[in-house]
N, C-alpha and C positions, 0 to 999 in steps of 0.2 A: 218823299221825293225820290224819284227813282236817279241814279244816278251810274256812269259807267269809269272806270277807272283801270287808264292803259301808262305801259310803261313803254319807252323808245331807249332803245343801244345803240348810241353813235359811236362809231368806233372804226380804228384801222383795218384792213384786212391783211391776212397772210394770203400772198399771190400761190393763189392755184395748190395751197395745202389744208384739207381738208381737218386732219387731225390739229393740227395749230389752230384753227378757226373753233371747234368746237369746244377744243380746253378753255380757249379762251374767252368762250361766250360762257361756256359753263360755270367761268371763275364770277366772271360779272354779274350772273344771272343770280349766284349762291351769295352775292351781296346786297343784294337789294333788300332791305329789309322794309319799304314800304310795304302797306297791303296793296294790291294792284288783280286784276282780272287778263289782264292781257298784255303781252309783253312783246314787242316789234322790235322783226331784226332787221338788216336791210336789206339789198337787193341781190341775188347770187351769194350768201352771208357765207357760205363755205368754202368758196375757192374765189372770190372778187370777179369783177364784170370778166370773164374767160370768154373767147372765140373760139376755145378749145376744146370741144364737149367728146369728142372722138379717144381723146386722154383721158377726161376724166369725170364725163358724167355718172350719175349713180342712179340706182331704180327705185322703184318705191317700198323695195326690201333691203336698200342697202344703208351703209350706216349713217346716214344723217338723218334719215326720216325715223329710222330706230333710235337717235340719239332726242330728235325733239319726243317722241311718244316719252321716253324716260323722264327727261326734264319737265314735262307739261302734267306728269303723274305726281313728278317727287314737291313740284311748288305748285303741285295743285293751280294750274294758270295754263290759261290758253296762250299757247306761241304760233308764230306767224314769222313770215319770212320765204323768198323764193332761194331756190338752188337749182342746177341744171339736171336734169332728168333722163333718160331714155325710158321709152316707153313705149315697148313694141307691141302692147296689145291694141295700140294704135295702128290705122295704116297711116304708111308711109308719105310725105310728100317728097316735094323736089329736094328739100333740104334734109330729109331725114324724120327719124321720130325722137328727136331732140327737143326739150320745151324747157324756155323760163320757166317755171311754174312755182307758184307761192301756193304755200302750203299752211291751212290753218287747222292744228292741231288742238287738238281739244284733252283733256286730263284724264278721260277714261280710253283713250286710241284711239277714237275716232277719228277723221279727220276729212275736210271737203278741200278742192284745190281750184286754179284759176291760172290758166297758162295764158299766158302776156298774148295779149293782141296787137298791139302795136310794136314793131317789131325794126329796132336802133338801125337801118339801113347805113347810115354813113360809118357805123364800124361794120357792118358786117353781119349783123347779127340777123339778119333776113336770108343770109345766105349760108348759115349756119344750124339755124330752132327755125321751129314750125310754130306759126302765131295757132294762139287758140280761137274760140269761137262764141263761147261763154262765159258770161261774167259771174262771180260768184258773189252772194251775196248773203249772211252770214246772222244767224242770230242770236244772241246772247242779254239773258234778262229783261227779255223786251224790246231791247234796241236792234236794228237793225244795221250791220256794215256792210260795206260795199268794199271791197279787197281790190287793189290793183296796183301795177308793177310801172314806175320808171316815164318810160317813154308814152304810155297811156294818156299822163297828163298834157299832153300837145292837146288832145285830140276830145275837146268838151260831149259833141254826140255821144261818144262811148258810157260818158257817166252822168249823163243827163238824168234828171229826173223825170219818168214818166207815171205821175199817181195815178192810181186807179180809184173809179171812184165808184162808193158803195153808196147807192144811194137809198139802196133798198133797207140799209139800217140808218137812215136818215144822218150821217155823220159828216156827208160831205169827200173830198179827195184824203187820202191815205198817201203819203210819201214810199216811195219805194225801201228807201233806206233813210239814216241818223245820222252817220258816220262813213264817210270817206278815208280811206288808209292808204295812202302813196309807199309801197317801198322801192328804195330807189339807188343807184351809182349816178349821181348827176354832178357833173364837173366842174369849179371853180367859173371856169372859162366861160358858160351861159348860167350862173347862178341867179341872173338877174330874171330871167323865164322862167325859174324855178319857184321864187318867192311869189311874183306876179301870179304865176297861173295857179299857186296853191289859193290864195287868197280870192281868187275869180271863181273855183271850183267851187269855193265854198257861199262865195254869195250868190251864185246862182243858182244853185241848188239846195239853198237855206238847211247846211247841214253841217255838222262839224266837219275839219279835215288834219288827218295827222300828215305830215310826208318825213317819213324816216330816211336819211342819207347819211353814206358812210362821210369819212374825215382821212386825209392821209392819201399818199401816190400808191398807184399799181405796178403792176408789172409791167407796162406801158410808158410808164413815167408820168400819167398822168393826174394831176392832183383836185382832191376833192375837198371842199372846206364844210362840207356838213350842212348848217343852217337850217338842221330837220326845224321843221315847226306845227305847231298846233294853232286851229286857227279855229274861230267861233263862227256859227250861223251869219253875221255879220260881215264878216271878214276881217275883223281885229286880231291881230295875234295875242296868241296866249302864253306863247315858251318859242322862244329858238336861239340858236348858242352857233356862231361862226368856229370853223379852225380850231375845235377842240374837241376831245372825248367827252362823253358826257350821257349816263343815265341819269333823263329825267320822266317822270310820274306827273299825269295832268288828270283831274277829273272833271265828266264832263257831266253837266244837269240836262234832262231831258224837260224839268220845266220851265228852262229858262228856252230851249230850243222849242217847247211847245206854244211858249209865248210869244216868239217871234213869227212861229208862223200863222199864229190866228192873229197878231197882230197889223201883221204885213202881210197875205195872204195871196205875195203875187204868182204863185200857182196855177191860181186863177185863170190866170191869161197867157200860160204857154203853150207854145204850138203842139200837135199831135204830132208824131215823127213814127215810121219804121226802121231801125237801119235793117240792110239789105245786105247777107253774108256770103 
C-alpha cells in the first residue's frame, strides 16, 4: 500500500523578523521525532502576512531558502512553505517583482516553486506582489500534489481537476494530482470560509487536502486561530486543532483514495474548461 506522510506546524509568528522565525521553526522542526516525508509551514512563515516587501523581502540566495535547503538535507524531508521574494530575473509588473511564493524544497537542494495567484486585494496585497501564472504541481513516491497559497482557495477553477485521459493504454482518466496543500494567514474573523472551502476542494476534486494556518495576532493586531485541517477524498476531516500550537502528522493511503475514485467515478462527468491568463 503505498502510502504518503506529512507533517503541519501551526504556530505564532514573529512580526516581520526573520531570524526569530527560523530559530524557531528550526527548534520545532528538531522535535519531531515521527517519521514523516514532508513537512508544511505556513504562509509568508518568515516575517507573517507583511505588505512590506520593499523592507524586507529576500531572493532566492538569501537566507531563508538557504536555511530550508539545510533543514530539508539534515531531516532528510521535504519542506514547503511561502515567504516574500524579489525576483528580478523576472520582468517587472505594475507592483514590482515581488512574489508570495511557496517554495518546495526537496533534501538534495533542489527545489520547484508557485508564486500565489490569487492575490489578498482587500489588504493590499495586489498592490504590493505580482500574482503568478503557474501552478506547481509536485511529485513524490507516486503521488502527486498540487501546492497553493491562502487566498487561492476562494477561487475552485484554479485547482480544479482536469484528467487527462490515456486511452491508448486503455486505463481510462488519470487525475491530475492526489493531494491538495493550502498554506495560508487566514483570520479568525472568516474561519468559517476556511473550513467550508477546504472541505469542498476536496470533494470536488476527489483528493486529499491539507490547509496549514498560523495561530496568534500579527503586527496588525490581527488574530488568527489556526484550525489547519486534513481532509479526506470525501470531505470528512481527519485532524484540525482551533486556537492553539500544534505539530501534527497525518498519513494518507492512496488505496483508500484509489478506491473512492473507481468507486464513485464522478470525473466522469466534469466539464472541459481552459482558464485563460
Amino acid at each position: 500500500m503505498s502510502i504518503l506522510t506529512i507533517t503541519g506546524i501551526q504556530t505564532t509568528l514573529h512580526w516581520e523578523d526573520v531570524a526569530a522565525n527560523l530559530n524557531m521553526f528550526e527548534e520545532k522542526i528538531k522535535s519531531i521525532s515521527n517519521k514523516t516525508e514532508i513537512i508544511v509551514l505556513p504562509e509568508m512563515f518568515s516575517t507573517g502576512f507583511s505588505m512590506n516587501p520593499e523592507e524586507i523581502a529576500e531572493t532566492m540566495d538569501g537566507e531563508t531558502v538557504k536555511w530550508m535547503k539545510r533543514i530539508a538535507l539534515e531531516k532528510k524531508i521535504i519542506l514547503t512553505g511561502s515567504i516574500i521574494i524579489e525576483d528580478k530575473g523576472i520582468p517587472a509588473s505594475p507592483a514590482g517583482r515581488h512574489f508570495n511564493r511557496l517554495i518546495w524544497m526537496l533534501p538534495n537542494g533542489q527545489y520547484g516553486y508557485y508564486d500565489k495567484r490569487h492575490l489578498f486585494a482587500y489588504a493590499g496585497e495586489d498592490e504590493t506582489f505580482t500574482p503568478g501564472t503557474q501552478r506547481l504541481i509536485a511529485s513524490v513516491k507516486g503521488w502527486k500534489v498540487n501546492l497553493l497559497v491562502c487566498y487561492d482557495l476562494r477561487f475552485p477553477v484554479w485547482s480544479r481537476q482536469t484528467p487527462s485521459l490515456l486511452t491508448e493504454k486503455g486505463i481510462g482518466a488519470v487525475a491530475e494530482y492526489d493531494v491538495l496543500i493550502y498554506v495560508a494567514n487566514w483570520p479568525e474573523r472568516r474561519i468559517h470560509a476556511w473550513k467550508t472551502l477546504l472541505q469542498a476542494r476536496a470533494i470536488e476534486n476527489q483528493c486529499y487536502v491539507i490547509g496549514l494556518n498560523r495561530v496568534g495576532k500579527d503586527g496588525n493586531e490581527i488574530y488568527y486561530s489556526g484550525e489547519s485541517m486534513a481532509v479526506d477524498p470525501m470531505g470528512e476531516v481527519l485532524y484540525t486543532k482551533a486556537h492553539e500550537e500544534d505539530i501534527f502528522t497525518i498519513t494518507l493511503s492512496k488505496e483508500k483514495l484509489e478506491e473512492i475514485r473507481t468507486k464513485l467515478p464522478f470525473w466522469k462527468d466534469a466539464d472541459n474548461f481552459k482558464i485563460e491568463l
